[in-house]
C-alpha positions in Angstrom: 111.8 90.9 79.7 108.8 88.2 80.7 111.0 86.4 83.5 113.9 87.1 85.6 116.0 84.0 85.4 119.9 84.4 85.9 122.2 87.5 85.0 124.2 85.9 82.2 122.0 86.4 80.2 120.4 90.3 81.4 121.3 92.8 79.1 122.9 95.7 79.9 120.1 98.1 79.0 117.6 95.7 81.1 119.9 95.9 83.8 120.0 99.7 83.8 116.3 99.5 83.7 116.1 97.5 87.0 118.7 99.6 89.1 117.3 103.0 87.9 113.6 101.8 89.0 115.0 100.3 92.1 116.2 103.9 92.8 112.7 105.7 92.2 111.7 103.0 94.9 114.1 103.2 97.7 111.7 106.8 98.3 109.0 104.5 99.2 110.9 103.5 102.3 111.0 106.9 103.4 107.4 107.5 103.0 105.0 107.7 106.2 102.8 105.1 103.7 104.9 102.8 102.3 102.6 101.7 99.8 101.9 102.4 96.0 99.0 101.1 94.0 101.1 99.8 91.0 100.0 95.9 91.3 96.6 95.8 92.9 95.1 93.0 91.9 98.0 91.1 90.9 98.9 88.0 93.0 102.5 86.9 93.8 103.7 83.3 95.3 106.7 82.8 97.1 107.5 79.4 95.9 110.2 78.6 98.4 111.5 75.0 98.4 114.3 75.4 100.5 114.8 78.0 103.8 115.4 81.8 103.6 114.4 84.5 105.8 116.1 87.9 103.8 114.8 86.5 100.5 111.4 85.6 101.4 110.7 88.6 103.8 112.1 90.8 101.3 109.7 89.9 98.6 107.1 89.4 100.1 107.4 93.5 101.8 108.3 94.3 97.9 105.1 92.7 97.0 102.8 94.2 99.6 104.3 98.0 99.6 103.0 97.4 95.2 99.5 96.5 96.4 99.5 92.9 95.2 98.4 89.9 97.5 100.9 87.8 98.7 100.7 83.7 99.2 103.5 82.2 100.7 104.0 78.5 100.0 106.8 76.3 102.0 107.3 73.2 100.7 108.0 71.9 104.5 104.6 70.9 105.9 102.8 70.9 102.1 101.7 68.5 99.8 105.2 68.6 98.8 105.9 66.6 101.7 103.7 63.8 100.7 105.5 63.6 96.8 103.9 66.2 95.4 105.6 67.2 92.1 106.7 70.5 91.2 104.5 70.7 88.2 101.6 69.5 90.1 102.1 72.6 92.8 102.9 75.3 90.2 99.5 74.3 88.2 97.6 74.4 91.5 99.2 77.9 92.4 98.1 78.8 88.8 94.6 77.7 89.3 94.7 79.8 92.2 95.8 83.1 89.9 99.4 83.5 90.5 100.6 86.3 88.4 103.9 86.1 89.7 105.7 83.2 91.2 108.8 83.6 93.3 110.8 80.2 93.1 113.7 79.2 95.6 114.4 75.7 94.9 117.7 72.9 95.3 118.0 72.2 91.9 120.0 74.1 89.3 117.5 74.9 86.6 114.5 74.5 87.9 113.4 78.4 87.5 114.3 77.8 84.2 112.4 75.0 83.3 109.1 76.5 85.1 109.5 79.3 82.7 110.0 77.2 79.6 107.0 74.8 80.6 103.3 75.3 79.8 102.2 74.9 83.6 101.5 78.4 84.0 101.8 82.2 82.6 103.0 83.3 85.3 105.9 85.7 85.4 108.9 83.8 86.8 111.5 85.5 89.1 114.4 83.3 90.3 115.0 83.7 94.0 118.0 81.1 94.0 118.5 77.9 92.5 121.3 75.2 93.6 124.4 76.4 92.9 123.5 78.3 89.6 122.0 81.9 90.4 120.3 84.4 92.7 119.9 87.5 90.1 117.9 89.4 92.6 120.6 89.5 95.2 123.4 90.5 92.1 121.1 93.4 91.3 120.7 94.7 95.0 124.5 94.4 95.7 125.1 96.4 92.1 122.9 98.9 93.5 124.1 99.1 96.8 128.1 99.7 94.7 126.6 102.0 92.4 125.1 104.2 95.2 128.2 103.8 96.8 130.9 104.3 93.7 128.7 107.3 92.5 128.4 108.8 95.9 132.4 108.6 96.8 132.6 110.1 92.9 130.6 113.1 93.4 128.0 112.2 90.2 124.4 110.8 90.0 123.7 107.3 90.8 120.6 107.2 88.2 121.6 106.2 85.0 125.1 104.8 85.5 126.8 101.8 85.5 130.2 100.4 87.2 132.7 101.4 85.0 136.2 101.8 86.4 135.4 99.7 89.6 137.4 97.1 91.1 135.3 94.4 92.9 137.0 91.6 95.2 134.4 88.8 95.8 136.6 86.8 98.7 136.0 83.2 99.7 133.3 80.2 99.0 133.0 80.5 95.4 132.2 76.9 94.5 128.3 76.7 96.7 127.7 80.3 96.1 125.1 81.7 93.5 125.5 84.8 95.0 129.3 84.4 93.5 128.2 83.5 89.8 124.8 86.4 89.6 127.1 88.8 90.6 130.0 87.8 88.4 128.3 88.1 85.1 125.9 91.6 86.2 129.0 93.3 87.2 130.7 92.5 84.1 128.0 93.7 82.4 128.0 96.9 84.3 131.7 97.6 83.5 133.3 96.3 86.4 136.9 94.7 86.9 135.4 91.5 88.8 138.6 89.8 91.2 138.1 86.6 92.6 140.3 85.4 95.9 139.7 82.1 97.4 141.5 78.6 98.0 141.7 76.1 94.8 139.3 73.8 96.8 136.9 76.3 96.9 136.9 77.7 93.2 134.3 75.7 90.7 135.5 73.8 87.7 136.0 76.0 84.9 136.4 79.8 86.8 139.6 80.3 84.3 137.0 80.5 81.6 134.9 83.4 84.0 135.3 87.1 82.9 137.6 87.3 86.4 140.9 88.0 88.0 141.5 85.0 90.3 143.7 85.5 93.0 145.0 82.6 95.7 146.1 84.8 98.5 143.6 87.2 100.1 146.3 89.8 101.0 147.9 89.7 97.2 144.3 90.8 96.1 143.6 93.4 98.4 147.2 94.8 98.1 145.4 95.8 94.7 143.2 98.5 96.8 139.7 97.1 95.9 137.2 99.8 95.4 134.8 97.0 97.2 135.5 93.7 99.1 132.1 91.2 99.0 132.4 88.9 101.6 131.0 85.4 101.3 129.3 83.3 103.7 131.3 79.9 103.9 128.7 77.4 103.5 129.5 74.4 106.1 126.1 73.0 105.2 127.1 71.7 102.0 130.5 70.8 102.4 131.7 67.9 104.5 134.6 69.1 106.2 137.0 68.5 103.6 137.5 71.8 101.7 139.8 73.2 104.1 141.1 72.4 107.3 139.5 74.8 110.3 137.3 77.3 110.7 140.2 79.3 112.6 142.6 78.6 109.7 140.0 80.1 107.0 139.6 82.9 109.0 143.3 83.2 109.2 144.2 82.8 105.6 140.8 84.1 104.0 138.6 85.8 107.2 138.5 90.2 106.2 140.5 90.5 109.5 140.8 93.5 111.9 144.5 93.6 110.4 143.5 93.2 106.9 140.7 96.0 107.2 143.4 98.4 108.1 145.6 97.3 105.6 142.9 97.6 103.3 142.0 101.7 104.7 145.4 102.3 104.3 146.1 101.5 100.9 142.8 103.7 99.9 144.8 106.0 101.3 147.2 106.3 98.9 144.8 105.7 96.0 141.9 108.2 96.9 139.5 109.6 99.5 137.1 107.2 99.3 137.1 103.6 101.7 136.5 100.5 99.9 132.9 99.4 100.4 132.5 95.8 102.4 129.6 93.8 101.3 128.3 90.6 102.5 125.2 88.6 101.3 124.7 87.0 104.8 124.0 86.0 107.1 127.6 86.4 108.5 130.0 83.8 110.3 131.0 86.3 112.3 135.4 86.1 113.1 135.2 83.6 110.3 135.3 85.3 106.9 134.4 88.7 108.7 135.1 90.0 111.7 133.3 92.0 113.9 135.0 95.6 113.2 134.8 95.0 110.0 131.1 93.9 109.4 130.6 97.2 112.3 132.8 99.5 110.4 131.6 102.7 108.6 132.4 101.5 104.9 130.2 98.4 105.6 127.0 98.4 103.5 125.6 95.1 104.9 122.2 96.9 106.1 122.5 99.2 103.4 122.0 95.5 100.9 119.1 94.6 102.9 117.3 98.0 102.3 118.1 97.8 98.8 116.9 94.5 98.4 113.4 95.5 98.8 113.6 98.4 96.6 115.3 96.1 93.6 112.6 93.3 94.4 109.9 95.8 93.8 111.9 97.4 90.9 111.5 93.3 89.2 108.0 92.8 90.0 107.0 96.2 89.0 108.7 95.8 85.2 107.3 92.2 85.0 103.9 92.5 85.6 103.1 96.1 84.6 104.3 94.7 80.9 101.6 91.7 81.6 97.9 92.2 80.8 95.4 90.1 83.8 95.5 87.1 80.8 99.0 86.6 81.2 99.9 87.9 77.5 103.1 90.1 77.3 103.1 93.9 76.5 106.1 94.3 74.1 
C-alpha cells in the first residue's frame, strides 16, 4: 500500500492491517507519554484546501504522538490565494521534504491525481475529497463498530471483521463522502450496509451500491440495526431545495427521542446488546439527532473522535515505515 486513496478499492487484508494497528495504538492514549519514536525524521503536510477542525487536529496529534514534524498548510491566506496551482504548492512542499502529505481538497479526484503525478514521492493519504471519499474517517467508524460489535459479542476485537452486522447509515447521502468510504469498507468487512434517506437526497446510481435502501427512517430501524450512523445534513451545499424544513427532516429523518426508544426496544427482543449510534460530526443537534440520543449511553460519537487519532497513526505508520528517506517503496 504506497497511498491511501479511497476504500473501494482497499483490500480486505489491507484493511485488517489498518484496524489491527489502530488497536495496538489506541494504548498510546493511555500512556503518561503519548509519544513513540516510529517516524522521527519523517515530515508530514496537512494539505488542507478547504476547513476542518476533527480532520486536521486529528492528524496532525497522530503525526506528532509518531515523532514526525508536522507543517500545516491552509490554502486561506497562501499563495494559493494569489492563483497558485496545486502542482506548483505540492512541488514546493516537496522541496521542502514532505514525506507524507495529507490532502483535503473541493474537487473529486484530486488525491488521486497527486498520487498518479510526478510532483512528488510523497506518500498520499486522502483526508476528503468533494463528494467522492474520506477513507480515514470509514476506517475510524469500522473501528469504533468493531470494538463495539466484538465487545457486545464477548470475543476479541484484534483480528476480526464485521460479519453478521447490520449498519443503518440515515440521511444526506448525496454530499457525504463519509456515506460512500464507509459504504464500500464495510462491505468489505462483511457488513449488511442499509441506507435510509429521502429520494432527493440519494446520488444517481445508489441502486447499483452493495446497499439496502430504505425511504422511511422508521421501516429501516423496525429492522433492529446493530448500529445507526447519523449524518450531518449539509445545508452548505445545498440551496434549500432538497427538502422542505429543517423541522420537517428532523420529523421524518432526525434519530428522535421517540425513535431511540423504539429503536432500545426492538434490541430488546433481538439481544442484549443496544445498537451503537454514530455520527461523523459535527452534529445539527434536534435535526438529524437529538440531544438524548447523541447523550445516550450507546452513543460512540467521542469514542470516533479517539479512534480517529489512533487509525490516523495506524495509516501513517504502515505508509511510511514501508518508505526508505528516498521516497522508494519497501515491498
Amino acid at each position: 500500500m504506497k497511498h491511501l486513496l479511497d476504500t473501494q478499492g482497499l483490500a480486505y487484508d489491507d484493511a485488517l492491517a489498518i484496524l489491527d494497528t489502530a488497536d495496538e495504538m489506541t494504548a498510546v492514549s493511555s500512556r503518561e507519554v503519548k509519544k513513540l519514536p516510529t517516524l522521527r525524521g519523517r515530515t508530514v503536510v496537512n494539505l488542507f484546501y478547504e476547513d476542518s477542525t476533527r480532520t486536521r487536529i486529528s492528524f496532525e496529534a497522530a503525526a506528532k504522538r509518531l515523532s514526525a514534524d508536522v507543517m500545516n498548510f491552509s490554502a486561506k491566506g497562501s499563495s494559493v490565494s494569489k492563483g497558485e496551482s496545486l502542482k506548483d504548492t505540492v512541488q514546493t512542499l516537496d522541496a521542502m521534504g514532505a514525506d507524507a502529505i495529507v490532502i483535503r481538497h473541493s474537487a473529486s479526484g484530486a488525491a488521486a491525481q497527486l498520487a498518479a503525478s510526478d510532483w512528488s514521492e510523497a506518500a498520499v493519504i486522502n483526508a476528503g475529497d468533494g463528494t467522492h471519499e474520506h477513507p480515514t474517517q470509514a476506517l475510524l467508524d469500522a473501528l469504533t463498530l468493531r470494538r463495539g460489535w466484538s465487545a457486545a459479542h464477548a470475543s476479541s476485537p484484534r483480528g476480526s471483521d464485521l460479519s453478521g452486522m447490520r449498519v443503518l447509515i440515515v440521511g444526506d447521502i448525496v454530499h457525504s463522502r463519509v456515506a460512500r468510504s464507509n459504504v464500500w469498507l464495510l462491505r468489505t468487512l462483511g457488513a449488511d450496509v442499509h441506507l435510509a434517506a429521502p429520494a432527493t437526497l440519494l446520488p444517481y446510481g445508489t441502486d447499483s451500491w452493495p446497499v439496502t435502501i430504505h425511504y422511511s427512517l422508521d421501516d429501516a430501524l423496525s429492522a433492529a440495526p446493530d448500529a445507526v450512523m447519523m449524518l450531518r445534513v449539509q445545508a452548505e451545499r445545498m440551496g434549500g431545495t432538497f427538502f422542505p424544513t429543517a423541522a420537517e427532516y428532523a420529523r421524518r429523518w432526525g434519530l428522535t427521542d421517540e425513535r431511540l426508544a423504539v429503536v432500545e426496544r426492538l434490541r430488546q427482543g433481538t439481544t442484549d446488546a443496544a445498537a451503537l449510534i454514530l455520527h461523523p460530526g459535527p452534529m445539527n443537534r434536534g435535526v438529524e439527532i437529538s440531544s438524548a440520543a447523541a447523550d445516550s449511553p450507546q452513543a460512540k460519537i467521542l469514542d470516533q473522535v479517539a479512534h480517529g487519532v489512533a487509525v490516523r497513526m495506524a495509516v501513517l505508520h504502515l505508509l511510511l515505515s514501508q518508505r526508505q528517506p528516498d521516497g522508494s517503496h519497501d515491498e
